[in-house]
N, C-alpha and C positions, 0 to 999 in steps of 0.2 A: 450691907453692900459696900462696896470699895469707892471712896470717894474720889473722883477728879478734878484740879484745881487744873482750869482753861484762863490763860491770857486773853482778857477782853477790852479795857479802856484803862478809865483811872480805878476799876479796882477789878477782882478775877470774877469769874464765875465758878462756882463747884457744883459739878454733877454727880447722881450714881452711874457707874462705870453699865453700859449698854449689856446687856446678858450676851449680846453675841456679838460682841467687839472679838476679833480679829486679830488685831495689833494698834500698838500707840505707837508713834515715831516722834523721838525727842534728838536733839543734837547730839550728835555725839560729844563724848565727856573727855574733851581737848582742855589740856590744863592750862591756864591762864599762865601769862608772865611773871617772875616775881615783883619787877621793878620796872615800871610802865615806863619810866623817865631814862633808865638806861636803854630800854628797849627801841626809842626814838632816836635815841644818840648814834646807837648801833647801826641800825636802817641808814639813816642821813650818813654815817662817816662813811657807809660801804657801798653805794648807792648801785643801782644793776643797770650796765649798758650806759652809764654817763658817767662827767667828770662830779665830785661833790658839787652840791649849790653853793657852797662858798667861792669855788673859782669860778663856777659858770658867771657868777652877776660883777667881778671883776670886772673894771672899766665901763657895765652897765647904771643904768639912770633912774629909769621907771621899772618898778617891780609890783606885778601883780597877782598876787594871791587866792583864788579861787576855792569858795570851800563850800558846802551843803547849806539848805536851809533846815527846816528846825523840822520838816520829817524825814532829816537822815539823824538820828541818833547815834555820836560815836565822839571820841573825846576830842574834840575840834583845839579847846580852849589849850589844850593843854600839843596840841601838836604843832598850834601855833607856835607856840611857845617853846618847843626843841629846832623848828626851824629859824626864828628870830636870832637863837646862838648864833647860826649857819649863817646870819645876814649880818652879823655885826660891823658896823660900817657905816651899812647904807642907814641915810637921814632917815626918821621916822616919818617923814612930809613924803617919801618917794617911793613907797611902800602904800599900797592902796589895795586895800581885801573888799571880794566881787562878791555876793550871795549868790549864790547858782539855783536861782528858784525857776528855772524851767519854762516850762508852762504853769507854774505852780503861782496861785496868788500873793505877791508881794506881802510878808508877814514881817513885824518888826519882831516880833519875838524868835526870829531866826538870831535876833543880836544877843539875846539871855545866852546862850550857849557858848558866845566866848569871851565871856565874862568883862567885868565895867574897863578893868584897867584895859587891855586889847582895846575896845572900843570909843576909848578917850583918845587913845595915843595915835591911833590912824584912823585914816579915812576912809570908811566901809559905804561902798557901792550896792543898791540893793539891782540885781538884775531883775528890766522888764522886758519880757519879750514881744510885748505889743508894741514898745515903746520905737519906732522905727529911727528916730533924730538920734538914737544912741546905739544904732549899728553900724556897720564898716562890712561890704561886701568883698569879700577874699577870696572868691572864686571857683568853681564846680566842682564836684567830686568824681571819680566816675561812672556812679550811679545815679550822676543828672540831679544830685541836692545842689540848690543853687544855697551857699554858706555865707551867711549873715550872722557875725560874732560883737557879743558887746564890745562898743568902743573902747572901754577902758581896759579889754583883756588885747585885741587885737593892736594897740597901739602902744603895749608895755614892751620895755626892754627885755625884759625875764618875765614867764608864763610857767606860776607853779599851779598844782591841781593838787587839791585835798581830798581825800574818799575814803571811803569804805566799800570794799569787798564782801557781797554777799550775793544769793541765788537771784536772779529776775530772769520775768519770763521771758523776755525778746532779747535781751543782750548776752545771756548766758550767767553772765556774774556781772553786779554792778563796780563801780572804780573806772581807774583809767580814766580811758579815754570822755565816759560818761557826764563828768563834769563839765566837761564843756560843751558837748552835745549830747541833751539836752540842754545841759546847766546852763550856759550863758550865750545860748543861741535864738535866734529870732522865731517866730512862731511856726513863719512857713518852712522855716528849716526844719524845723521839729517835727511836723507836719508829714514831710515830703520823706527825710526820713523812718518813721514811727509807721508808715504806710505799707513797709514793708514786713511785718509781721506774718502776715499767713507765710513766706517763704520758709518750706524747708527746715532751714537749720536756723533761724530765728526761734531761740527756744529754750527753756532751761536748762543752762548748764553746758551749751556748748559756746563755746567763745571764738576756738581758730575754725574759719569758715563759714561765720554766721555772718549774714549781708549786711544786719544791722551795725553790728560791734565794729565789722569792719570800715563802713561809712563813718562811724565816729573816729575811729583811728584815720582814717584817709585824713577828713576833717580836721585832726589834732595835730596831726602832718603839716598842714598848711597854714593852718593858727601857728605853730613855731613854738608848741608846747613844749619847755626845756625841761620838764623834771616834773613827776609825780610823786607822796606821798599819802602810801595808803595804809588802810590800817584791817585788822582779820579780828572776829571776836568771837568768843564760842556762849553758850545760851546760858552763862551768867553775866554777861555783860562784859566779860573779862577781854584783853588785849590780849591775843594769841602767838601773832606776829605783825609788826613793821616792813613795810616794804619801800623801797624810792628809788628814783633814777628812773629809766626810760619809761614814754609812757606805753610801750608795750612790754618790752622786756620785763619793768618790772611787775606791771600788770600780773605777767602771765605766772610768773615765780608767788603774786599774792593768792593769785585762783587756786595753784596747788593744796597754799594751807588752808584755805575754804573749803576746798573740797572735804579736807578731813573732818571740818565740821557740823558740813553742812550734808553730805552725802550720807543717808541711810537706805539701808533693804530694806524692798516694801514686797507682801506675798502677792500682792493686787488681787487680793480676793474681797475686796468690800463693795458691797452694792451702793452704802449709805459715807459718808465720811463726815466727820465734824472735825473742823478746823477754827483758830482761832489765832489771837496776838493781842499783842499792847499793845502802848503808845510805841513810836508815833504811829504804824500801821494798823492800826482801829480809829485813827482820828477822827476822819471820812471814809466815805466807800471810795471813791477814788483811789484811797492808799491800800482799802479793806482788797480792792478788787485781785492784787497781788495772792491773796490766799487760794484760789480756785486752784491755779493749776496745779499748785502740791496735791491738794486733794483729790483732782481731778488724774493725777498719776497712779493714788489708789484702787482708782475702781475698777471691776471688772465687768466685761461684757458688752451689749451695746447699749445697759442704760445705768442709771443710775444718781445721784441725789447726795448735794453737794450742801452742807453746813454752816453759813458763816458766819460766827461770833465777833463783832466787833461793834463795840458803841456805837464809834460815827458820829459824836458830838460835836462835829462841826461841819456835820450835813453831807452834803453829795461831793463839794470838793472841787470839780469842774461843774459846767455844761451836762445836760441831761445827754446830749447829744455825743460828747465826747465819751462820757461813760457808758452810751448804751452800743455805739457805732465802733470808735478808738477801741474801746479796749473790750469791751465785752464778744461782738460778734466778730471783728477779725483778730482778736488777739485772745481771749480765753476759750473761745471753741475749738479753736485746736487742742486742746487739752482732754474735754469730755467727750462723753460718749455720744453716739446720734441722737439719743433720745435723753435726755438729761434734767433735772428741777433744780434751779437755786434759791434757799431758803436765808434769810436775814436774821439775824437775830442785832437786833439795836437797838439804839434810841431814835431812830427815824419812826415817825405817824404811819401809818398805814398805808393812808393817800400819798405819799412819799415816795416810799418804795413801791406803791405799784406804778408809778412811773420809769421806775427802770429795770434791768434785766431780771430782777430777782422779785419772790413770792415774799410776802409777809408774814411773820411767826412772832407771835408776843415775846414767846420764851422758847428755851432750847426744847423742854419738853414738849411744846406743842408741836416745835420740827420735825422731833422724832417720831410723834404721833403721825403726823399727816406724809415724812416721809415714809414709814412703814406702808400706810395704805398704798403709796406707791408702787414698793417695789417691795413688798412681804413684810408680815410682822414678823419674821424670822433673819430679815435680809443679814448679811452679817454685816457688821459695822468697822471702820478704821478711823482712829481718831491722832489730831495731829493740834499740840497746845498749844507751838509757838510757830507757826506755816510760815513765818519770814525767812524764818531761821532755815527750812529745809529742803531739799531736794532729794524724792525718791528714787531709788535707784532699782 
């Protein structure tokens, strides 16, 4: 039988290939850059829709640097570091990098990622968004988010944003504007935002005209967001392309190269689908929860039986409440069928996961066994290895 090696935590899982798999959907095979370090240089000297960041912080004071926490995976340390060129000048004292952890729990191992010397030399802010003494209210959107931005991005001279570009399910593609809502925005912001999921075009893969993305741009408008740099990588890990300057403009010129790699045909003939990933998206289900709706583009009909390989070694991630409410029933049901089962495969206990959206499965095999009973031991199957990576089309 044909073996499958599936992205699941800190190591893979291999299966035998389902007899009536369908299709596998892997990234497309976008070739990496040869020279990561010129490819930064590039980005930065050309930037899209603004002046470079070198003239922008001309005659500026306070510069603050906003970048992912430690489950966005993507070469932070080092992008730091083609922007720093760009800042030569300003004192190392006036320069202050924000962790954009969201709703996410404040992790110091978000600082491993940009490495000791970065983190000696400035002063790294970890964003709370409970933390209300460290907000600044800058005023409404006009979809009624009332915007609350950490104090140290909303009172900087210069507002750069660091991201990566890939498929999610409400914003269309993550980047941009993202980093700062949610990244270093208040809870109820997040909140009042993030509530608009069931709308329409809140949804994978569409970005102009999706209500979400666009309350984050409104929002980034008003924060006095000078510049983005983001970065595109295909499913080796590889830098694809560089992107910077405006935070939509250049946005929307990084979505292109995503798409190339993240867009594949799907037949949507699976009843069953098995999906999976790495780190950091198997950390928790919180992050696991991202996998459904690839999957759930799969299937056909109105039912069908959704797979999820991911550890989860460090549990559920939020709130019981935010994973069963937030994200599961108004944000992954738009995706399935009326009638649907989601199946686990982790390291979470039993009693664990039946506390939230999904069914308990020891091992992949027992999945497949008990989603068979489902929906036919014949149902056909689609499997998908690295589901961060993808969007079907």
């Amino acid at each position: 039988m044909e073996k499958i090696k599936l992205e699941y935590g800190s190591y893979p899982l291999e299966i035998e290939k389902p007899k009536n798999t369908v299709e596998i959907l892997h990234p497309n095979p976008v070739e990496g850059v040869k020279d990561v370090h010129e490819e930064f240089r590039r980005a930065l000297k050309n930037p899209i829709g603004t002046k470079q960041i070198s003239e922008i912080v001309k005659g500026k004071k306070r510069i603050a640097i906003v970048v992912s926490d430690r489950t966005r995976i993507y070469p932070k340390k080092e992008m730091i570091e083609a922007l720093l060129e760009e800042l030569k000048g300003i004192p190392d004292e006036n320069i202050t990098i924000v962790i954009a952890n969201g709703n996410h729990p404040v992790d110091e191992r978000s600082l491993h990622h940009l490495g000791e010397e970065i983190c000696k030399r400035f002063r790294i802010v970890q964003h709370n968004s409970m933390d209300e003494s460290n907000l600044i209210h800058i005023g409404k959107t006009s979809r009624g988010t009332e915007v609350w931005v950490n104090k140290e991005v909303a009172e900087a001279d210069v507002k750069i944003l660091i991201g990566h570009i890939k498929p999610h399910y409400f914003t269309g593609y993550s980047g941009g504007a993202k980093s700062l809502l949610p990244g270093v925005c208040g809870f109820y912001t997040i909140a009042n935002n993030h509530i608009m999921k069931p709308l329409p075009n809140a949804r994978l893969g569409i970005v102009d005209g999706n209500p979400i993305r666009e309350d984050m741009e409104e929002a980034g408008r008003m924060a006095g967001i000078d510049f983005i740099f983001n970065v595109v990588m295909n499913g080796k890990k590889e830098v694809v392309r560089a992107v910077a300057g405006d935070l939509v403009k250049a946005h929307r010129e990084g979505v292109v190269w995503a798409r190339k790699v993240c867009e594949v045909k799907t037949q949507k003939l699976a009843k069953i689908c098995i999906v999976s990933d790495g780190v950091p998206v198997s950390i928790n289900l919180y992050q696991a929860s991202k996998l459904v709706p690839p999957a759930g583009k799969t299937l056909n009909g109105d039912s069908g039986v959704v797979i999820v390989c991911a550890e989860c070694d460090k549990g559920y991630g939020s709130s019981l409440n935010v994973i069963n409410e937030m994200i599961y029933r108004i944000g992954l049901t738009n995706y399935l069928p009326e009638k649907h089962q989601i199946f686990l495969v982790s390291s979470l206990r039993e009693e664990e996961v039946k506390e939230t959206f999904c069914r308990y499965a020891s091992s992949l095999e027992e999945a497949l066994h008990l989603a068979y009973e489902i929906v036919g031991k014949d149902a056909p199957v689609s499997i998908i290895p690295k589901g961060g990576l993808i969007l079907p089309i």
